[in-house]
N, C-alpha and C positions, 0 to 999 in steps of 0.2 A: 548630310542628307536627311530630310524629314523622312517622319514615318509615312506609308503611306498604308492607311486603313482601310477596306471594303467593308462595307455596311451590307445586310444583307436580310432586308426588311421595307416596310411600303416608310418610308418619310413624313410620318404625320403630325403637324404639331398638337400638343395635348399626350403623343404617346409619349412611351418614356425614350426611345431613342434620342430625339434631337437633345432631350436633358443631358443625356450622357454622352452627347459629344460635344454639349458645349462646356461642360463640367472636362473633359479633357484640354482643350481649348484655353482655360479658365487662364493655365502657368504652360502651358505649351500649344502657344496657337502657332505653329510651323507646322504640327500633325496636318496632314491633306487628309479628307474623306471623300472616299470615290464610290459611287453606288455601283450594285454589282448588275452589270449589262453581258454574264453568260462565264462560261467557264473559263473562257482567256483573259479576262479582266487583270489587268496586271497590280499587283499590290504585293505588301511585305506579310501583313496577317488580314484575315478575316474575321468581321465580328457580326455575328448572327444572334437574331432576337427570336426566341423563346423555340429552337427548334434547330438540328442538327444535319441535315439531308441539303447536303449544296454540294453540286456537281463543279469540281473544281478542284485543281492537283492535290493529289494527299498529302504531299511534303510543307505546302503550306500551315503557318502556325493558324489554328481555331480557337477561336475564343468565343464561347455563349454567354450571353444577356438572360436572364431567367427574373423576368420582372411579374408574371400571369401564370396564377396557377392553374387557371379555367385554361388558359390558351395550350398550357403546357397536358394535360387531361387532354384533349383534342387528340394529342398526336398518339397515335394505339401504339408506338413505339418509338425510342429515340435510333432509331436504327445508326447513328454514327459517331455516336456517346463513346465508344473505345477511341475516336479519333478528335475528339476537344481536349487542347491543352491545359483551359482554364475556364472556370463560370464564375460570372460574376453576379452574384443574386443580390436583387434590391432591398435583400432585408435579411438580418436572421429570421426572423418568420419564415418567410418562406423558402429560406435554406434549407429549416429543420424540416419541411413538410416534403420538400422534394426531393433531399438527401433521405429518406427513409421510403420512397420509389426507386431512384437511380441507384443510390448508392454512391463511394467515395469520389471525390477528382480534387484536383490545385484550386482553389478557390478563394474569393474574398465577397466582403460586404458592401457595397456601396450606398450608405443613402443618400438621396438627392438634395440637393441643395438648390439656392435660386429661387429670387420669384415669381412671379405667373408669367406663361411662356412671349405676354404683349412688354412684358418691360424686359428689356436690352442689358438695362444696369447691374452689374453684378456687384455692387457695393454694399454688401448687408448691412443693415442698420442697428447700430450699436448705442449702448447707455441707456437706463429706465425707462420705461413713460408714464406717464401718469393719465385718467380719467379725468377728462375736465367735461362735463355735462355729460348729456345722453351716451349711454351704455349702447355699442353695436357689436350683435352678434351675425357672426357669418356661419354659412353650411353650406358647402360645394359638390358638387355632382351632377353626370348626366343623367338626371332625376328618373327622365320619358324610360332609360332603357336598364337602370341599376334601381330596383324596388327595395332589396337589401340597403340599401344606405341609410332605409328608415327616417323617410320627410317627413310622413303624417306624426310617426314617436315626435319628430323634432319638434314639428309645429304644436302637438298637445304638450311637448315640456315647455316651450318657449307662453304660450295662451294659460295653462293652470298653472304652473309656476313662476319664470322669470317674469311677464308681463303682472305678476300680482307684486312679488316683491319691486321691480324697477319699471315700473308703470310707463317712464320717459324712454325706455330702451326700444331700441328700433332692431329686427333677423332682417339678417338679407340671407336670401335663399338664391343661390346664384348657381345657372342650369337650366333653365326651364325655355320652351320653347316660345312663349308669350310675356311677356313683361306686364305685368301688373299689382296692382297695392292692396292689400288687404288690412286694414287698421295699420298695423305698425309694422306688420310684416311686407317687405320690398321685395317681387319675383324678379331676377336678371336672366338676360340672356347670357349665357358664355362663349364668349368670342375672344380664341386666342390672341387675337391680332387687336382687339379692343382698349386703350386706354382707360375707358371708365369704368372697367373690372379692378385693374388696377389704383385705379382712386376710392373705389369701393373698398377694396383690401386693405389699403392706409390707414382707413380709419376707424377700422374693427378692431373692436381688442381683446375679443375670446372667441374662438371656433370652434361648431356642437360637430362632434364624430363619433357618433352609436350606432355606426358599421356592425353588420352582422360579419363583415369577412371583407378586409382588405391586406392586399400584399404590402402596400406602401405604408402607406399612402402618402401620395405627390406632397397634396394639399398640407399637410402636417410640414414640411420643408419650406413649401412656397410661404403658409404662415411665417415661420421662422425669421425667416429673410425678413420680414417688415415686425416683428419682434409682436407676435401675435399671440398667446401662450392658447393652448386646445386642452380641450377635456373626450377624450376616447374610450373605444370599447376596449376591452382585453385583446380581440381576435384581429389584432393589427400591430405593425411597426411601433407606435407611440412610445411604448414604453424602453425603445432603443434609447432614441431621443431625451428621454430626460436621465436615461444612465448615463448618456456622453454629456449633456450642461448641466444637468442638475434641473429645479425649480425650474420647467417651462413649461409645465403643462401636467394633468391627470388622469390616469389609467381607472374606468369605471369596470368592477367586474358586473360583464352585461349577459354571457350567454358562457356554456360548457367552452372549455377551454378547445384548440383544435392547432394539433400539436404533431400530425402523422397524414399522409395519406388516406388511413384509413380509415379515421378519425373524421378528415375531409367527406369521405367519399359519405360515409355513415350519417353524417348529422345534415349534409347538402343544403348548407349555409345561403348558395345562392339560388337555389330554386326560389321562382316565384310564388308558389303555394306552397312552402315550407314554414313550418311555424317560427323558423326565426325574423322571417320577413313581418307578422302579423303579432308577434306577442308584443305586450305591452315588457316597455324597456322598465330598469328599474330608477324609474321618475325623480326617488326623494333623495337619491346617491348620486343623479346627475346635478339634483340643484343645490347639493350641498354643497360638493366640489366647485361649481360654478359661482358660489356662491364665497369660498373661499379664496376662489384666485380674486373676483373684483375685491374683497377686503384687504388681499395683501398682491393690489395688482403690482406695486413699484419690484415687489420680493419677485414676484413671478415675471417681470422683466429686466431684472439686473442681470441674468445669468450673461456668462464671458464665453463666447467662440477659445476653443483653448486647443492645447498642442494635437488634443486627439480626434478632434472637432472643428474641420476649417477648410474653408474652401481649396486653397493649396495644397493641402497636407492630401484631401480628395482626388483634388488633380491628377497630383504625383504619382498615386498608389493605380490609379486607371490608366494613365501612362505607362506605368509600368509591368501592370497584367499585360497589356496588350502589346508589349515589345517584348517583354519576356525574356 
């Protein structure tokens, strides 16, 4: 008998749900996902994103998704935290952050794998690459409503530095609600279900992430998957990522480190008129790093998917939180 899983979340593509069930899917697509349509919904466990409060038999197994630390803030109480058997957080980052709120439970890590939610193929792409002509930089986000992600920093690192060293190099800034060109800089729209995001991603081969504050981040995985190596802030996932391959990418120290709830709530990373949103990032440690992956790009795309790192091995382990 398959499992049969209750979701218990709006279905949207871009969030992180559908990643994570089709990252179960990956080595056991027999699991059924059934959306939650009220307390008699029949199913074996139940798996809810970023919140605890579902009216539905207590003897049923719980399992939380804890991918939003903003989302997870919202809730003024986890009121049924004594009755989840297991959380599955998208990061250690934001383990650490929200284990030092809630406190202890059964837990594991998941990061996302896959790339952008219009391409289907889950066959990550393996062996070197190499730069042959024009240098393409990507930076993703939904630009209009995350000011934190720091577009203007990118676009003054990419204008006073990269475009002086690599003159032929072309950003795509991919996010924005109008498509248009600026010199060498490309505005895209994002559209999950779009193919030419996806050929745009192909053929990037370094991604700018000077995040004031992300839980994941997606983008750093979906890179991955097309063997994209990124240069990031501190105050994000990144640096899981090159503990598990090695050589994929570089941790820039950009802002106070944030490492607690309290720490969160105190420095308020994503306020809009906060000064992490408006300080000038540390420009000459971006284009070093960036500067060093294009020298030794083949080094920074050789790394090997390995035993502790692989789409299966993920599967399995999500499978198995959620059967339990």
């Amino acid at each position: 008998m398959s499992l049969r899983v209750i979701y218990f979340s709006p279905f949207k593509q871009g969030t992180a749900l559908p990643s994570l069930l089709k990252m179960v899917r990956f080595s056991h697509p027999e699991v059924e996902f059934i959306p939650y349509e009220g307390k008699n919904t029949k199913g074996d466990v139940i798996l809810c994103a970023n919140k605890t409060k579902i009216d539905i038999r207590d003897d049923m197994r719980r399992v939380l998704f804890i991918g939003s630390i903003p989302t997870i803030l919202k809730r003024k109480h986890m009121s049924d935290w004594d009755k989840i058997d297991h959380v599955l957080y998208l990061s250690d980052f934001v383990k650490k952050i929200v284990k030092s709120r809630y406190g202890k439970k059964t837990n594991s890590r998941t990061l996302f794998f896959g790339g952008l939610p219009a391409d289907y193929d889950l066959n990550q792409v393996t062996g070197t690459r190499k730069i042959d002509g024009q240098i393409h930089f990507v930076s993703v986000a939904k630009w209009y409503k995350r000011p934190y992600k720091r577009l203007s920093q990118i676009t003054e690192l990419y204008n006073n530095y990269l475009k002086k060293e690599y003159p032929d190099s072309i950003l795509h800034i991919i996010g924005v609600k109008k498509e248009r060109e600026d010199g060498n800089t490309y505005y895209h729209r994002k559209s999950f279900h779009n193919s030419s995001v996806v050929d745009i991603f192909k053929k990037c081969h370094i991604q700018l992430i000077p995040t004031a504050f992300d839980t994941g981040p997606k983008t750093i995985s979906e890179s991955l998957h097309y063997r994209i190596p990124f240069v990031c802030s501190n105050n994000c996932a990144g640096s899981e990522y090159i503990d598990l391959l090695g050589k994929c990418g570089l941790e820039v120290e950009t802002d106070p480190t944030i490492d607690s709830i309290k720490k969160y709530k105190s420095l308020d990373p994503l306020n809009h008129l906060s000064k992490f949103n408006k300080k000038q990032i540390p420009y000459e440690n971006y284009f070093e790093s960036i500067k060093e992956i294009v020298d030794n790009f083949e080094e920074y795309t050789s790394w090997k998917w390995n035993d502790n790192f692989n789409y299966k091995k993920q599967s399995d382990e999500l499978y198995n939180a959620l059967k339990g």
